[in-house]
Every structure is written in structure tokens, then in C-alpha cells.
C-alpha positions as a Markdown table, in Angstrom:
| # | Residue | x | y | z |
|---|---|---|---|---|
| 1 | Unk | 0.0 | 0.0 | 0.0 |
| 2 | Unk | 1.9 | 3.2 | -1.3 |
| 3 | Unk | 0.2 | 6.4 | 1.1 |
| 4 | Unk | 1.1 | 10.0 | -0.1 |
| 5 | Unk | 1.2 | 13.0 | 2.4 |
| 6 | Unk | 1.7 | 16.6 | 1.2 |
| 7 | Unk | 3.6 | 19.2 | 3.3 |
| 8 | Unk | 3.2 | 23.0 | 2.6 |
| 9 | Unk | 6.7 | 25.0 | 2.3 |
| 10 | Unk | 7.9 | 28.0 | 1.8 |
| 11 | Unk | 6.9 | 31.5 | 1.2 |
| 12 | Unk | 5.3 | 30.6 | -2.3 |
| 13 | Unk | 2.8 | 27.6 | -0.6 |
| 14 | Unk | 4.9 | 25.5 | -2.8 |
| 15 | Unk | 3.7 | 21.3 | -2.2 |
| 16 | Unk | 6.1 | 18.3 | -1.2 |
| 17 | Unk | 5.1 | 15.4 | -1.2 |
| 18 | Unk | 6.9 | 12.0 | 0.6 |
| 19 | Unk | 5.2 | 9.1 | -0.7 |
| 20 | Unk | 5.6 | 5.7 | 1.1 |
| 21 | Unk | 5.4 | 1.8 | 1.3 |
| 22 | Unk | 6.1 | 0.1 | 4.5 |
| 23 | Unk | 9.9 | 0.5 | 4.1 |
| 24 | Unk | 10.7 | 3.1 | 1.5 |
| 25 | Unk | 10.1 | 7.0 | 1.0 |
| 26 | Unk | 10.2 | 9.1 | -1.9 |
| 27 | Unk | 10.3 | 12.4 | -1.9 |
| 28 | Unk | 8.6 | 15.0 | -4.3 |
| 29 | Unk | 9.8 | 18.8 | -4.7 |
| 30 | Unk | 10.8 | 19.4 | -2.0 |
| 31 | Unk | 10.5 | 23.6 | -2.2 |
| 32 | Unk | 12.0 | 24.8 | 0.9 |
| 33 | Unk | 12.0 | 24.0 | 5.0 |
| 34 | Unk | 14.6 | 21.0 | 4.5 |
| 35 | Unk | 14.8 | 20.6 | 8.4 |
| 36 | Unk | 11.3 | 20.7 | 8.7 |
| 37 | Unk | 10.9 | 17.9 | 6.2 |
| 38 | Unk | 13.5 | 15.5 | 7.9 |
| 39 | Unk | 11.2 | 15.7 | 10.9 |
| 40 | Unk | 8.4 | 14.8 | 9.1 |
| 41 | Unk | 10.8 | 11.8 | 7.5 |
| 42 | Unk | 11.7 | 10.8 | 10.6 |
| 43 | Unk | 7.9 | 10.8 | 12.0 |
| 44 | Unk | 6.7 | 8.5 | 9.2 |
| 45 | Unk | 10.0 | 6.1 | 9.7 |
| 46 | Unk | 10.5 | 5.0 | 6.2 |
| 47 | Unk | 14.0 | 4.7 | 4.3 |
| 48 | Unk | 14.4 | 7.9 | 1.9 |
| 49 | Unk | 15.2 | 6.0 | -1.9 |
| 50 | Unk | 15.0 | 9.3 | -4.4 |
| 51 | Unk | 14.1 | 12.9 | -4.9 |
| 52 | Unk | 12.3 | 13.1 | -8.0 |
| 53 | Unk | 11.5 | 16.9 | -9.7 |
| 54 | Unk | 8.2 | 17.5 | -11.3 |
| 55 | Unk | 10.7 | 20.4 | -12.6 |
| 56 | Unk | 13.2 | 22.7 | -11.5 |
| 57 | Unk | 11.4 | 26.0 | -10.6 |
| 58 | Unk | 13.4 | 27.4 | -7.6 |
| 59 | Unk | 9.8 | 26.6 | -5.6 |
| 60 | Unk | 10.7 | 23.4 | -6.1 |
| 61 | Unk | 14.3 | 22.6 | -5.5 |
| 62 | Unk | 15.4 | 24.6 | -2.5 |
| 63 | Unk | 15.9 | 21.9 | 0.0 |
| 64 | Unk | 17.1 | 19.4 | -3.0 |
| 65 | Unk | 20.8 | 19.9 | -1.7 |
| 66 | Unk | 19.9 | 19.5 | 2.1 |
| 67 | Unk | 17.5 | 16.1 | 1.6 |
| 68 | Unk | 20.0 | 14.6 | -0.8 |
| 69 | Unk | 23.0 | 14.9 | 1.4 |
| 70 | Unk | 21.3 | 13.9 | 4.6 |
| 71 | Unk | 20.3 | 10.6 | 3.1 |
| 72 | Unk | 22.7 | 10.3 | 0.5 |
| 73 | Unk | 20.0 | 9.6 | -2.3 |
| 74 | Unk | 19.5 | 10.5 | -5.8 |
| 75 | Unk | 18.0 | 13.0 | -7.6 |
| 76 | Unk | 16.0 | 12.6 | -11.0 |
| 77 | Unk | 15.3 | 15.4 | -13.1 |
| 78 | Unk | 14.2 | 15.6 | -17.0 |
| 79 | Unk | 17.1 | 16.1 | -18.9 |
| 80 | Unk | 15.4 | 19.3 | -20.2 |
| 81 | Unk | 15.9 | 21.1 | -16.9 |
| 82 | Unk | 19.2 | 19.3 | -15.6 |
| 83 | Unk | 21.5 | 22.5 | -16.5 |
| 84 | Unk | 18.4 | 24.5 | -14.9 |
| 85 | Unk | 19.3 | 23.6 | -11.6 |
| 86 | Unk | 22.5 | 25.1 | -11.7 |
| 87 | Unk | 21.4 | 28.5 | -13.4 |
| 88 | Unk | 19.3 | 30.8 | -11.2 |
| 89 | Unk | 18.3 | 32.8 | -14.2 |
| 90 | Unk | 16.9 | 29.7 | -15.3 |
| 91 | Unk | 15.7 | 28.1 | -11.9 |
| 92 | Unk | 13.8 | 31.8 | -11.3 |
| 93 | Unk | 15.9 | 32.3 | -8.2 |
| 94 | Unk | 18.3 | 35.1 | -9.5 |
| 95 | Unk | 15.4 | 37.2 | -11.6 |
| 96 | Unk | 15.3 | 40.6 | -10.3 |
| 97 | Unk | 11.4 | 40.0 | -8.9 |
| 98 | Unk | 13.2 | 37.6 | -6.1 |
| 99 | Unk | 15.7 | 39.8 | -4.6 |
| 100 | Unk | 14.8 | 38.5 | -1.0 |
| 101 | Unk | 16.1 | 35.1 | -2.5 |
| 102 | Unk | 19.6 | 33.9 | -2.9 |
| 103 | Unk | 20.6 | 32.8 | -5.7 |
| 104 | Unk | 20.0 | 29.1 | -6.0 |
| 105 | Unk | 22.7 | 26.4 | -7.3 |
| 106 | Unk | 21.7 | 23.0 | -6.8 |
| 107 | Unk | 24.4 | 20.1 | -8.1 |
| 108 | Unk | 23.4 | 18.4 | -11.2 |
| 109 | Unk | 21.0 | 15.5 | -11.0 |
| 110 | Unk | 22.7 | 11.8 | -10.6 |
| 111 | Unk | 19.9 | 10.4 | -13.0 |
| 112 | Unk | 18.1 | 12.0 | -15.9 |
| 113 | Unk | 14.2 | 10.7 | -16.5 |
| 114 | Unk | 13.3 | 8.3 | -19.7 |
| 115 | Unk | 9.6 | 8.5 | -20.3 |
| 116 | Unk | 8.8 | 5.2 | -18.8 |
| 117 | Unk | 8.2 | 3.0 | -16.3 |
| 118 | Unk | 10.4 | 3.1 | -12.6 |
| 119 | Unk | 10.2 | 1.5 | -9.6 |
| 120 | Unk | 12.5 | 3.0 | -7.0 |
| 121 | Unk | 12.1 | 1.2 | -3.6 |
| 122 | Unk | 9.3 | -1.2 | -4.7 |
| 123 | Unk | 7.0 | 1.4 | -5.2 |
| 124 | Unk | 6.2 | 1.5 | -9.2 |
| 125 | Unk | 5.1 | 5.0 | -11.5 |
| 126 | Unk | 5.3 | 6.1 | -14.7 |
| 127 | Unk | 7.1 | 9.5 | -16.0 |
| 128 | Unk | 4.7 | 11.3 | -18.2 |
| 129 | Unk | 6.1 | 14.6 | -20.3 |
| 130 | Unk | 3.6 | 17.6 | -19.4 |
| 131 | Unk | 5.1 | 20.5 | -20.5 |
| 132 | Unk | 3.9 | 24.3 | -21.1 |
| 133 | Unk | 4.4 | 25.5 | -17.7 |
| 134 | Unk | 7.9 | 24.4 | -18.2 |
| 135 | Unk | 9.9 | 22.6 | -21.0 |
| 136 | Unk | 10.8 | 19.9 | -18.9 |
| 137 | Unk | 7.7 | 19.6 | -16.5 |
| 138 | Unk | 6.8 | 16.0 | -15.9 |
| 139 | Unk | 4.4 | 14.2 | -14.0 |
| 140 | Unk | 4.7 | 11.3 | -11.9 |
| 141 | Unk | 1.5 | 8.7 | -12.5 |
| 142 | Unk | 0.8 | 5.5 | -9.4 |
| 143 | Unk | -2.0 | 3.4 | -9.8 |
| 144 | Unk | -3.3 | 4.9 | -7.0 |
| 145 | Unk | -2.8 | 9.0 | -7.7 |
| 146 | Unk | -1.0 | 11.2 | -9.9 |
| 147 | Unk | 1.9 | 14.1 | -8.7 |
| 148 | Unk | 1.3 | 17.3 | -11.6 |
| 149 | Unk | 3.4 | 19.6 | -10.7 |
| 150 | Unk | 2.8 | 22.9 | -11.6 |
| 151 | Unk | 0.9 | 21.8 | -14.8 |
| 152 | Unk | -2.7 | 21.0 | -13.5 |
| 153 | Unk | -4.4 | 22.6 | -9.9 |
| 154 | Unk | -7.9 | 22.2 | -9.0 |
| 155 | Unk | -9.7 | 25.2 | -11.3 |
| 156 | Unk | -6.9 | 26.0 | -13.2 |
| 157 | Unk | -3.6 | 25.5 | -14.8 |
| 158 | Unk | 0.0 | 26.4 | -14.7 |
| 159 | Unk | 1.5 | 29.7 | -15.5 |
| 160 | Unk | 2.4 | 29.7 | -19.3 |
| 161 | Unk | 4.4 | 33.3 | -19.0 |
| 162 | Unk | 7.7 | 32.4 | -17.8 |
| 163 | Unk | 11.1 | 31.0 | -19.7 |
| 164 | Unk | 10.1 | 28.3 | -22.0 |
| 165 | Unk | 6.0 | 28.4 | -21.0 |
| 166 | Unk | 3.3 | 27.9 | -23.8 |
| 167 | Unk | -0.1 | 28.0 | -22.8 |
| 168 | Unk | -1.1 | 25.2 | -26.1 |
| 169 | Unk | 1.5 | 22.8 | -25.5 |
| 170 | Unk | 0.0 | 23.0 | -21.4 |
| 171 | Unk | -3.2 | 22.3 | -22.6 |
| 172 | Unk | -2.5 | 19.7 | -25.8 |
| 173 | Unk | 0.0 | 18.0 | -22.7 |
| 174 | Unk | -3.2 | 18.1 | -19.7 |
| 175 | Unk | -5.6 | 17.1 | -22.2 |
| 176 | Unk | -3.1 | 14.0 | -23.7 |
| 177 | Unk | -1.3 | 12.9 | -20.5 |
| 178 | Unk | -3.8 | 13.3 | -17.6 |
| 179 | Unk | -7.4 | 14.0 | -18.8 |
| 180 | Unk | -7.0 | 10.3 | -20.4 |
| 181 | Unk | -6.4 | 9.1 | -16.9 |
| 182 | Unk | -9.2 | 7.3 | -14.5 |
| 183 | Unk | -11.8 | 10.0 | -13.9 |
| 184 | Unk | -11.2 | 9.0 | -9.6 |
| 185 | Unk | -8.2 | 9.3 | -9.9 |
| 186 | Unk | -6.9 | 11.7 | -7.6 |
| 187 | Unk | -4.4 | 14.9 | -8.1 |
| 188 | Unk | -1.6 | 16.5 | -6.5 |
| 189 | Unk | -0.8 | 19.5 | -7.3 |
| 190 | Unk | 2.4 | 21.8 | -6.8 |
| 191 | Unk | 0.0 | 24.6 | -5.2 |
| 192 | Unk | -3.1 | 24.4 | -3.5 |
| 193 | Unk | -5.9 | 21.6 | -3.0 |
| 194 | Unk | -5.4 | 17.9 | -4.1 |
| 195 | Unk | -8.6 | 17.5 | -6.7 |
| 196 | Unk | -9.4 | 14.4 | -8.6 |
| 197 | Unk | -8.9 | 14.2 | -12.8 |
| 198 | Unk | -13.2 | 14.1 | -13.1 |
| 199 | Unk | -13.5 | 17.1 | -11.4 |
| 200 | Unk | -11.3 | 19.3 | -13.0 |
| 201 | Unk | -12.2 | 18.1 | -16.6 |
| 202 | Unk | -16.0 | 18.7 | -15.4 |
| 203 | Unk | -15.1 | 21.6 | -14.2 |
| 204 | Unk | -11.7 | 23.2 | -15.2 |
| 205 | Unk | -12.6 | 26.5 | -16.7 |
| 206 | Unk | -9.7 | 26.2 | -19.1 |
| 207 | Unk | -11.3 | 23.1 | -20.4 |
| 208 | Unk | -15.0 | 24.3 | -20.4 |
């Protein structure tokens, strides 16, 4: 039985998520509030395997360095974004708009994402491309949810306006990847409320 929890971080509301089997724990984005999140590691009491990256926004990555040294586990990242993590132009860290930020410079990724199949520590998903937020957005789907990112939230969608965004390729990659998925299915989201794949192509106003 794989169990997903969602922790809020950061000044931005940005979503982590550790996902868990009875021994193993993956963890998703995790944003910011590294310490905060090896507490909540610790509480569960499962082995950390990976860090996976819906992508590399610096909302996303700013306790990648922290979690990965701590447990000395890998980090997976679409080969579209890898050099992002190193560039805070690129990562949003060093725009001008964040000047309360520090510039962000995360070490490359040990392991770059194929659009397949993984199990990591017994627990098995499939990478799915879902661009348009961000070239190299992916989404991660388990039989039993699906981790979006920044590409879907519950009423809307991910901002196309930044490097590399494109509001048709969001939509063409929502409507391909997820909106084809089991209508139960639930969704997490990088911001904001978990919703399920009915509801927002019921009721999604970028799809109605």
C-alpha cells in the first residue's frame, strides 16, 4: 500500500510530497523547509530512496541539496531542466522579482528521466512529459494517484508566462497525459488543493 502526504513549504505555498510503502520514501519537490521535512521523515520512519523533480522552478528545489545529502539519495530530473538547476536565471531564483532570494545552485542530478516505467524502492510509476508550464515539466502517475506539478491545480492551470511556457503545449500536454487518466483518480498539485482528474475536466474552466 503506497500512502502519499503533502507538506506545505515555503513563502510561495509551494507542495512536497513523501510518498511511502512500508519501508521506502520518496520524496517530491521538496521547495524549501529541508529541516522541517526531515522531521516529518523521521515521524513517518521509512527509508528515503530518491528525490524526484516535477521540474526545476526554484519553488521546487530549495531543499534538494539538504535532503539529498542527509540521506545520501539521488535526484531525478528531466534532462530538459538538468543545466536548470544550476542557473538561477533559469531556476527563477536570480530574476530581479526575487531579490529576498539567494541565488539558488543546486548540483546536477545523478539520474536524468526516460519516459517510462520506474520502480524505486518497490513502489512503481510512470514518467509522463507535461510541458507548457515548463519545457521539462513531468508528472509522476501510481496506480493509485498522480503528482502534476505545476501543470494542473484544481480550477486551473500552470502559469504559461515564464522561460520556456506555452499556454497550447499546457493544454495539448493536460488534455493527452492526464485528462485520459481514470476520472477517480486523484491529483496532487504543486500549489493548492489535491482535486481528482473528473472534477477538473468537469469543471476546469480552461477546459469548459
Amino acid at each position: 500500500m503506497i500512502q502519499i502526504e503533502g507538506f506545505v513549504t515555503g513563502s510561495v505555498q509551494e507542495n512536497c510530497y513523501l510518498i511511502y510503502n512500508e519501508q521506502h520514501l520518496l520524496i517530491v519537490d521538496p521547495g524549501s523547509e529541508g529541516e522541517r521535512l526531515i522531521q516529518e521523515i523521521k515521524r513517518i520512519g521509512r527509508t528515503p530512496r530518491a528525490i524526484l523533480l516535477t521540474h526545476t522552478h526554484y519553488d521546487h528545489i530549495g531543499a534538494v541539496e539538504q535532503l539529498r545529502h542527509q540521506y545520501s539519495i539521488p535526484v531525478y530530473v528531466s534532462p530538459l531542466e538538468q543545466t536548470w538547476l544550476s542557473n538561477p536565471i533559469l531556476n527563477l531564483s536570480g530574476l530581479g522579482r526575487h531579490d529576498d532570494l539567494p541565488d539558488l545552485i543546486v548540483q546536477p542530478a545523478e539520474y536524468e528521466f526516460e519516459l517510462k516505467e520506474y520502480t524505486i524502492g518497490d513502489m512503481t510509476f510512470q514518467v509522463v512529459p507535461t510541458p507548457g508550464h515548463s519545457i521539462g515539466s513531468v508528472s509522476f502517475i501510481f496506480d493509485d494517484f498522480v503528482v502534476v506539478g505545476d501543470a494542473l491545480f484544481k480550477g486551473s492551470i500552470g502559469r504559461t508566462d515564464l522561460h520556456t511556457g506555452d499556454l497550447q503545449q499546457l493544454l495539448y500536454s493536460i488534455k493527452t497525459y492526464l485528462f485520459t487518466l481514470p476520472r477517480e483518480l486523484p491529483v496532487y498539485p504543486g500549489h493548492g488543493e489535491a482535486t481528482t482528474i473528473g472534477q477538473e475536466i468537469d469543471t476546469n474552466p480552461f477546459f469548459n
